[in-house]
Structures are given as C-alpha cells and as structure tokens.
VOMI-776801 format. One line per field, with one value per residue (C-alpha): z, y, x; residue number from 1; residue in three letters. Coordinates in steps of 0.02 Angstrom, whole numbers, m for minus. Layout:
N
zz	Z | ...
yy	Y | ...
xx	X | ...
n	NUM | ...
res	ALA | ...
// end
This chain:
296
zz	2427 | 2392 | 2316 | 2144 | 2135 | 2011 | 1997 | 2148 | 2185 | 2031 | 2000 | 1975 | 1921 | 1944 | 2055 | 2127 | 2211 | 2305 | 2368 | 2472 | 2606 | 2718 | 2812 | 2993 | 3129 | 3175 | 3332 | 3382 | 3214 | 3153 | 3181 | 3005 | 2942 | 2808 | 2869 | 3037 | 3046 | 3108 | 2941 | 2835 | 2930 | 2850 | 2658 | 2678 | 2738 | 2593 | 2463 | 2547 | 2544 | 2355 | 2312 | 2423 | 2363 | 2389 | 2409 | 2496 | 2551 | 2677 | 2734 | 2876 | 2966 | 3158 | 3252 | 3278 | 3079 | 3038 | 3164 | 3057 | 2886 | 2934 | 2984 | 2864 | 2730 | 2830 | 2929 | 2792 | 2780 | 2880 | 2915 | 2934 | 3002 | 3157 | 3180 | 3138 | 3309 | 3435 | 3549 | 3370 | 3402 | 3289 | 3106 | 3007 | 2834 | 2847 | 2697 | 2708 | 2606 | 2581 | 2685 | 2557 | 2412 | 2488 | 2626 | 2685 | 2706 | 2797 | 2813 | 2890 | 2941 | 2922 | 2971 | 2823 | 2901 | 2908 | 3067 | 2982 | 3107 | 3249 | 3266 | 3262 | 3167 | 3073 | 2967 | 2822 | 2847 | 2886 | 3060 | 3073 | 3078 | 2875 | 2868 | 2723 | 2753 | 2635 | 2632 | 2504 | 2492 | 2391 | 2288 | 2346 | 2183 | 2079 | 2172 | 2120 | 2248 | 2255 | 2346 | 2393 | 2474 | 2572 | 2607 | 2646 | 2611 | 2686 | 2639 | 2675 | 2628 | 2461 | 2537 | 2653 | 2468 | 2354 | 2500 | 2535 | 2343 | 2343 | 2508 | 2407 | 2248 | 2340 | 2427 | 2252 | 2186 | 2328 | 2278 | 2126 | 2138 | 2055 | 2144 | 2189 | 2263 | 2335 | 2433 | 2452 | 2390 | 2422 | 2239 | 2080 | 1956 | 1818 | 1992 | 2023 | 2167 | 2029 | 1912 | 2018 | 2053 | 1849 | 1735 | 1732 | 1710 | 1907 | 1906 | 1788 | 1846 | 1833 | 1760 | 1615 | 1576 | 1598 | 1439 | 1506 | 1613 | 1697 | 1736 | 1690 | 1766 | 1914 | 2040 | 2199 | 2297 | 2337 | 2492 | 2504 | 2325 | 2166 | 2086 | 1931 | 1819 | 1832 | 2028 | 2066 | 2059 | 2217 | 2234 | 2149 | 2126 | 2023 | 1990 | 1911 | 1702 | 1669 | 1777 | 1690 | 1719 | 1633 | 1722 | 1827 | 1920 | 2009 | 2121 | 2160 | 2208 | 2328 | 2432 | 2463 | 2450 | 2552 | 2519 | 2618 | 2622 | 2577 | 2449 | 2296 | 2321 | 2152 | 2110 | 1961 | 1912 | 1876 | 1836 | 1887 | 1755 | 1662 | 1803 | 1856 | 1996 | 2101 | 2253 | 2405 | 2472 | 2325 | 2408 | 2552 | 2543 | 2577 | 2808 | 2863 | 2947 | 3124 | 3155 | 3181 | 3068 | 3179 | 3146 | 3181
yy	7134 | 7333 | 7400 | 7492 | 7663 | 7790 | 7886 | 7831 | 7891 | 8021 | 8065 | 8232 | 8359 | 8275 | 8319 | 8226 | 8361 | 8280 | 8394 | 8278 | 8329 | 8165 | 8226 | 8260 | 8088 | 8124 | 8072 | 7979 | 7888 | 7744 | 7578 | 7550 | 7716 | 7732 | 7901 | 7814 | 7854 | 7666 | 7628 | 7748 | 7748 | 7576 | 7624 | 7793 | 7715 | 7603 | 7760 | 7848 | 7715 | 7678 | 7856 | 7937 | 8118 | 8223 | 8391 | 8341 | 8478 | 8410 | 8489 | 8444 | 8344 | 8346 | 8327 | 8129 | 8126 | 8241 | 8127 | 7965 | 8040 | 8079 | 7932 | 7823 | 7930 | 7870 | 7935 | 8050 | 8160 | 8311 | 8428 | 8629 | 8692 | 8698 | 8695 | 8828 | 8881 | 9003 | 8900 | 8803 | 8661 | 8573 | 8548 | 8588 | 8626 | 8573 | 8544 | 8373 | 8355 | 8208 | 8279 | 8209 | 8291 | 8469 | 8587 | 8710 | 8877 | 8992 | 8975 | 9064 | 9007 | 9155 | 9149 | 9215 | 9350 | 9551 | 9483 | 9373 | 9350 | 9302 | 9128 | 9083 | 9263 | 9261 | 9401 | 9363 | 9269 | 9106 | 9040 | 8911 | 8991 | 8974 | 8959 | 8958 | 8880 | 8967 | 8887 | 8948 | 8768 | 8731 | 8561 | 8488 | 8380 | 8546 | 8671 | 8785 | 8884 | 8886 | 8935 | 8788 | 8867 | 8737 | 8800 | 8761 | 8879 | 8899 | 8797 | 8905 | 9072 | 9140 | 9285 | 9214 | 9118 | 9273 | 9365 | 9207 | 9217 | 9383 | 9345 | 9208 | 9331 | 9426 | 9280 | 9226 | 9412 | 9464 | 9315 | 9324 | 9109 | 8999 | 8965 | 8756 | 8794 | 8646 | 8635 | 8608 | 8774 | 8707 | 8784 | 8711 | 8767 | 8912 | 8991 | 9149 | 9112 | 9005 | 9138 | 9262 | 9144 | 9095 | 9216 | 9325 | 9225 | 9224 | 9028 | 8867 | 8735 | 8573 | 8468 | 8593 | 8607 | 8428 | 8353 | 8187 | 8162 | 7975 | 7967 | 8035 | 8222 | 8149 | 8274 | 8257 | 8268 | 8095 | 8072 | 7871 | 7847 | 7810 | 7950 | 8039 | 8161 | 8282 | 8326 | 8467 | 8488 | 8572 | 8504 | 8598 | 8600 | 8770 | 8822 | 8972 | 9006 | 8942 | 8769 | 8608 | 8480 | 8317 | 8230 | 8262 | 8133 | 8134 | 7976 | 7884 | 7717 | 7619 | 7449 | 7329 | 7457 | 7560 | 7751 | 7836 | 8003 | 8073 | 8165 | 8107 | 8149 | 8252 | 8222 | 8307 | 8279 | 8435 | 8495 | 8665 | 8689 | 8810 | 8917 | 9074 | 9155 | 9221 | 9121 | 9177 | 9238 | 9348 | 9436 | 9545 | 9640 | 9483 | 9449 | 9265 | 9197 | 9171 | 9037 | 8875 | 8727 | 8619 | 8427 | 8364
xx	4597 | 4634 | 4489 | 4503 | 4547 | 4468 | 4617 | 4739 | 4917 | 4975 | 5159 | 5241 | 5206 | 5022 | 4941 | 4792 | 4646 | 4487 | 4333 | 4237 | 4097 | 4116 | 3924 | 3939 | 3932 | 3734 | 3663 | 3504 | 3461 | 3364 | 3479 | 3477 | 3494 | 3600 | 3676 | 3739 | 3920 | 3970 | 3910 | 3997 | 4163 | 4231 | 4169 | 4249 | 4405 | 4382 | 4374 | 4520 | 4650 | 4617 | 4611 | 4758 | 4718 | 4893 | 4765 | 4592 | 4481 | 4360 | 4181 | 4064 | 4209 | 4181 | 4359 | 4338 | 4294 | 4430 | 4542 | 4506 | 4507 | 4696 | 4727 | 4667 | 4753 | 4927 | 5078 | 5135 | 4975 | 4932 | 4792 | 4754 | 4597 | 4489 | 4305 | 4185 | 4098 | 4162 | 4247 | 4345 | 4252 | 4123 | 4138 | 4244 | 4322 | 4500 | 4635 | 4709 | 4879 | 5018 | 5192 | 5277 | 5238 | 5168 | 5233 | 5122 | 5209 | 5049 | 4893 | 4739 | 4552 | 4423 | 4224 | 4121 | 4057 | 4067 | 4187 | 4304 | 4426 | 4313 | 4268 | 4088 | 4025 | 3868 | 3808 | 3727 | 3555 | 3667 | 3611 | 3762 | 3931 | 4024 | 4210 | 4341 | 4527 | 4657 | 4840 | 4994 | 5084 | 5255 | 5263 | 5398 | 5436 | 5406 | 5443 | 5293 | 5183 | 5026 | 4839 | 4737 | 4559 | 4430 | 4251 | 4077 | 3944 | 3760 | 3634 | 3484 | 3531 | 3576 | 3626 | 3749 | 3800 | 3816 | 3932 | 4041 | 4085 | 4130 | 4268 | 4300 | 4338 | 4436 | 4545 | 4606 | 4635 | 4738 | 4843 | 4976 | 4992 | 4878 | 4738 | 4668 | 4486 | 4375 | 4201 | 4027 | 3953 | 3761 | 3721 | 3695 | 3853 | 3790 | 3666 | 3741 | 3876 | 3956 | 3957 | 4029 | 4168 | 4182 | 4083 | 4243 | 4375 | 4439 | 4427 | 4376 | 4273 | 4393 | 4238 | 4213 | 4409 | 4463 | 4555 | 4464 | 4316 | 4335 | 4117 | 3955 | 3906 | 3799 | 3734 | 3837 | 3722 | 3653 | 3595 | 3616 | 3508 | 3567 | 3650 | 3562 | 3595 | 3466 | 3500 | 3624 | 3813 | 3847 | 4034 | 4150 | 4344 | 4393 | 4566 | 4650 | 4676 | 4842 | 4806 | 4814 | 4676 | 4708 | 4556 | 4399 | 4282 | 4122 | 4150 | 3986 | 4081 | 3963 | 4018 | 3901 | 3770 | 3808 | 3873 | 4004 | 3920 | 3765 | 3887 | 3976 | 4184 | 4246 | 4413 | 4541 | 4710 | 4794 | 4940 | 5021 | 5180 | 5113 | 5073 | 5233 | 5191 | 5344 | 5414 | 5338 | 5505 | 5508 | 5345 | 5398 | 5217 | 5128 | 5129 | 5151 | 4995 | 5028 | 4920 | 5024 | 4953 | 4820 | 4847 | 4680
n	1 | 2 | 3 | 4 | 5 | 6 | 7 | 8 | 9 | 10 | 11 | 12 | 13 | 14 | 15 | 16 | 17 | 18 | 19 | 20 | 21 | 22 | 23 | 24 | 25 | 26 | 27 | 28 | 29 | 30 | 31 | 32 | 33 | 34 | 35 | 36 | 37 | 38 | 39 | 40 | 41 | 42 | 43 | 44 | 45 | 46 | 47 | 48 | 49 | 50 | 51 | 52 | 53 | 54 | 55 | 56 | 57 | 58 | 59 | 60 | 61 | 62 | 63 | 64 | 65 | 66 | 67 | 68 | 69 | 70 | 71 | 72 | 73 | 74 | 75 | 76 | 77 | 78 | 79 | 80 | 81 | 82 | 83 | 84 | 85 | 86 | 87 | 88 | 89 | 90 | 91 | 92 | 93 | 94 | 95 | 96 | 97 | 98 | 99 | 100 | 101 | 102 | 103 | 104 | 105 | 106 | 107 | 108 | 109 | 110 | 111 | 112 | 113 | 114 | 115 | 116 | 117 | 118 | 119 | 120 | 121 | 122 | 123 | 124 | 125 | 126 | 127 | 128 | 129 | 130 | 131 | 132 | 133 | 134 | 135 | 136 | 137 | 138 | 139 | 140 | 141 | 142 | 143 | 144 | 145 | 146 | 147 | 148 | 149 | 150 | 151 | 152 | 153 | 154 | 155 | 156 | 157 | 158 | 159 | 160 | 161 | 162 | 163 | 164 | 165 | 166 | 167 | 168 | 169 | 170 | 171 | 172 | 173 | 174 | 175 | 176 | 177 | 178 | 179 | 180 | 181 | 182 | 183 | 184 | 185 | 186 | 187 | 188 | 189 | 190 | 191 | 192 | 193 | 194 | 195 | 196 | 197 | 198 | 199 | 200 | 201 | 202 | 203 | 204 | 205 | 206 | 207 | 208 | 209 | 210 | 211 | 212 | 213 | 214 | 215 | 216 | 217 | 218 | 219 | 220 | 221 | 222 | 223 | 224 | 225 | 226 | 227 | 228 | 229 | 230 | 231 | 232 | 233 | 234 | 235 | 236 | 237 | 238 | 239 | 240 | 241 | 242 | 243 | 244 | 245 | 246 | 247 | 248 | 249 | 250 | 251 | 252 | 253 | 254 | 255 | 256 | 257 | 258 | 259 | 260 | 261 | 262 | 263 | 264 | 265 | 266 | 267 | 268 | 269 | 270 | 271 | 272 | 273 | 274 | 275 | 276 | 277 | 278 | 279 | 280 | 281 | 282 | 283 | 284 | 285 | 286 | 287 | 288 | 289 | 290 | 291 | 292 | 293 | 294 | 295 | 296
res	UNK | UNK | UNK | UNK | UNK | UNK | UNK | UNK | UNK | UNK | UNK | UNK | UNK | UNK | UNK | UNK | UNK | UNK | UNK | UNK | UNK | UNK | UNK | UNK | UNK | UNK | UNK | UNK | UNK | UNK | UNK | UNK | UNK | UNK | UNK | UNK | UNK | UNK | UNK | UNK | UNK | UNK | UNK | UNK | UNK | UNK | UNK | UNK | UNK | UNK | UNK | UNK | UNK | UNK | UNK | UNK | UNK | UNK | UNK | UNK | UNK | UNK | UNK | UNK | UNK | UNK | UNK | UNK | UNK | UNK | UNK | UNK | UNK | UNK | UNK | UNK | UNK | UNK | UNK | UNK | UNK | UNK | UNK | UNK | UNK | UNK | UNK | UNK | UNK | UNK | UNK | UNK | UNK | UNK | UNK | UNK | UNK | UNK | UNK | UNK | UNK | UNK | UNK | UNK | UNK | UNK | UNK | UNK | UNK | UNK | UNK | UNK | UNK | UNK | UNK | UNK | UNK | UNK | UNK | UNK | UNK | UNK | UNK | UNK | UNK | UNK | UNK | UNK | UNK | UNK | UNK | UNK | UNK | UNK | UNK | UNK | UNK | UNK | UNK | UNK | UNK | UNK | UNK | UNK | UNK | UNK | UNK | UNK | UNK | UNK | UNK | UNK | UNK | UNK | UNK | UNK | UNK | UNK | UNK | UNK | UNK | UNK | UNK | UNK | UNK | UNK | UNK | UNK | UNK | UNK | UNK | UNK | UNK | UNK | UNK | UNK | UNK | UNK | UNK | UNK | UNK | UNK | UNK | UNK | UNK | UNK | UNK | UNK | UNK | UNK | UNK | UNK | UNK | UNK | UNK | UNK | UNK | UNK | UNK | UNK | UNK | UNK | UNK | UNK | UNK | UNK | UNK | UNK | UNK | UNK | UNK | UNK | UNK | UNK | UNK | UNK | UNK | UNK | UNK | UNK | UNK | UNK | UNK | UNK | UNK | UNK | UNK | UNK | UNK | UNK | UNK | UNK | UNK | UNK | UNK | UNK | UNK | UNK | UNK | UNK | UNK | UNK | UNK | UNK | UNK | UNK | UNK | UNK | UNK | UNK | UNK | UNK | UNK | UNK | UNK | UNK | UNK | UNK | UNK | UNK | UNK | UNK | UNK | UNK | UNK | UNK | UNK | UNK | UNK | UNK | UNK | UNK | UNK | UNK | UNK | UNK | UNK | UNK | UNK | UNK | UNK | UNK | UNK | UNK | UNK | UNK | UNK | UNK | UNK | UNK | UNK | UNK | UNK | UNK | UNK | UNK
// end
C-alpha cells in the first residue's frame, strides 16, 4: 500500500520545494539506536516516494545517502553538488530536482569561507568545512528562470552563521531571477542570521507567507522524540517578494515509530508566475559556471 502523501506530486505552474536534512549514516552505534541509518533508510524511502518533491535541497547527505535519495526519487530525477571536504568527498548539500519538469542551466558549489572557491576552506570559527550549492534552473512547463540555493550552516559558531548569511545576501542580490532558498541554517528563525536574510525584504520565509499552512509550527529539529512546539525552527525554505506560496508544511510523519531523520523535512508549494526576471540568454554580463552538473 502507497503511503499518504502530505502534499505529493503538484502540477504546473506548482511547484513542489522540500528542505530536508536526511542526518549523516553514523558509525559505531547502539544496535537499537534510533539514528542507525539501516533503520532510517526504508522510512525515508517511504517519505520520498509519497512526497516526490520536483525541487529538494538536501543537507548532511554522504555520497551513498545522496546515491539512494536519487534513486528512490526515480529515473527522472537528478542531482548537483559534491561533498564539502577538500578532496569533494563527505557530506554534502546537493539540490535534487525532477528532469522532467526542471533543467538546470549552471550551477556552482562554493565553501563559506574568505576562500570560496577552494574546497574544504574554513575561516570563520567553523571547524567543519560549510558549503552552499547555487543553481539558475528553467521550468520546463513554464518556462520561467529561476535561483534555487541549498546550504548548511555551522552549528557551533555564530560567527561562521552571521558571515554565511551575508554570502548568502549577496548570492541572491547578484541575481535579477527569483530566488528558491532551502537548508538547515542551525538557528532559530527571528535570531539574527534570519534577519539578515529577511529583516529587509531580500527573502520571505515560506511558513510566514503561505496562503495555507497544512500542520502545526513544530520545531524541526527532533532528534527521534516527539515533535513540540516550543523547540527551534532551524529548517527554512525562503524565497524572493514576488513568489507565490500557496502552502507550507513542517513534516513530522513517523512509521511505525520510527523517524527518518533526527530532522523534520519542510515542504511549500509555490508558485513562480508572478515573478519577470529576464531569460538568462538575455544576460550577456552574467559567465556560465563551468562546473559540469555531478549526478550523485
């Protein structure tokens, strides 16, 4: 039997965004740990197939993770993004997307860091290497272009926070297209990296904008206990002004009692109409990433 979704497949000019950190495979735990990837690996399969997100920014996915959250998603889907240490190896932060209905025109992976461009860079209190994946991508049922930007930021120094959402500023300024932003920002919203990414009107928080909200504002943060409402909401999906959002979700759907991350996934349905940013080919200042897209 096909489990329920709580939003599923969308049509056009819907579009269906999930911002999910999936929690790294760890090794050497308890047998009956709750965090054990052999555990989590059939109820996130579960989630996936009734969801079937056409834009899913991942976080913490190692390549093996990143490997099955492809495909269980299905042929159609593909995948941008590389891990986060030197050698492009360990986890990752990649952008997930349905063939189908989205093309992905250029794309870039950057270390947030005073040395963006090399892999593995640390600068700013941040002992683990921070990356952010930024893609343009064309709807292929709309036409419309648009920014979609995955990311995972530090969770020890709100330093290495506050400077990751300046880049982040900065990524979405330099851009003229609307802007679909996902991750795992490791802050509560209203702290001050969320209000340098929303205090001046740069991006909207999907939750507060949605013309529907589909559950209750749980923290997203769960790690394998019952959600609540008084813990964090360090999750985020944000988009530009001028970006519908016709419904937002914090999904804290558990099978047979068991969670499929230590996270809860959020999940909007928006819609990108309204939005009239040129064509890319109508942009001769902007440079076409290099960087051939990874399928993971």
């Amino acid at each position: 039997m096909t489990d329920s979704a709580l939003i599923g497949p969308v049509t056009a000019p819907d579009l269906h965004v999930m911002s999910f950190n999936i929690r790294r495979r760890m090794p050497h735990l308890n047998p009956r740990s709750p965090d054990r990837w052999v555990h989590r690996q059939p109820l996130l399969k579960r989630l996936l197939e009734a969801e079937q997100p056409a834009l899913f920014g991942v976080q913490e996915a190692l390549f093996d993770q990143a490997n099955f959250v492809r495909h269980t998603l299905g042929e159609r889907y593909r995948s941008i993004g590389y891990g986060r240490e030197a050698n492009k190896g360990g986890e990752g932060c990649p952008i997930f997307y349905d063939s189908r209905r989205l093309r992905v025109l250029e794309w870039k992976q950057t270390a947030l860091s005073d040395t963006p461009e090399v892999p593995g860079s640390t600068s700013w209190g941040n002992r683990t290497p921070r990356v952010v994946v930024d893609a343009t991508f064309r709807d292929i049922a709309t036409g419309i272009e648009f920014q979609a930007v995955n990311t995972h930021f530090d969770h020890r120094s709100r330093t290495s926070r506050l400077r990751s959402a300046d880049v982040l500023r900065r990524i979405v300024s330099a851009s003229p297209l609307p802007t679909v932003m996902t991750g795992d920002f490791n802050t509560d919203a209203e702290t001050d990296p969320y209000d340098q990414l929303t205090g001046r009107g740069l991006l909207l928080d999907t939750w507060d904008t949605a013309e529907e909200r589909l559950t209750e504002i749980w923290g997203t943060f769960l790690n394998y206990r019952p959600p609540r409402h008084d813990h964090k909401r360090i999750d985020w999906i944000l988009v530009t002004p001028g970006v519908t959002v016709l419904k937002a979700a914090i999904n804290v759907k558990r099978y047979e009692g068991g969670w499929p991350s230590d996270h809860a996934a959020m999940q909007a349905v928006v819609n990108l109409a309204g939005t009239t940013a040129p064509p890319l080919r109508q942009r001769p200042h902007l440079v076409a990433i290099q960087s051939p897209p990874v399928t993971l």
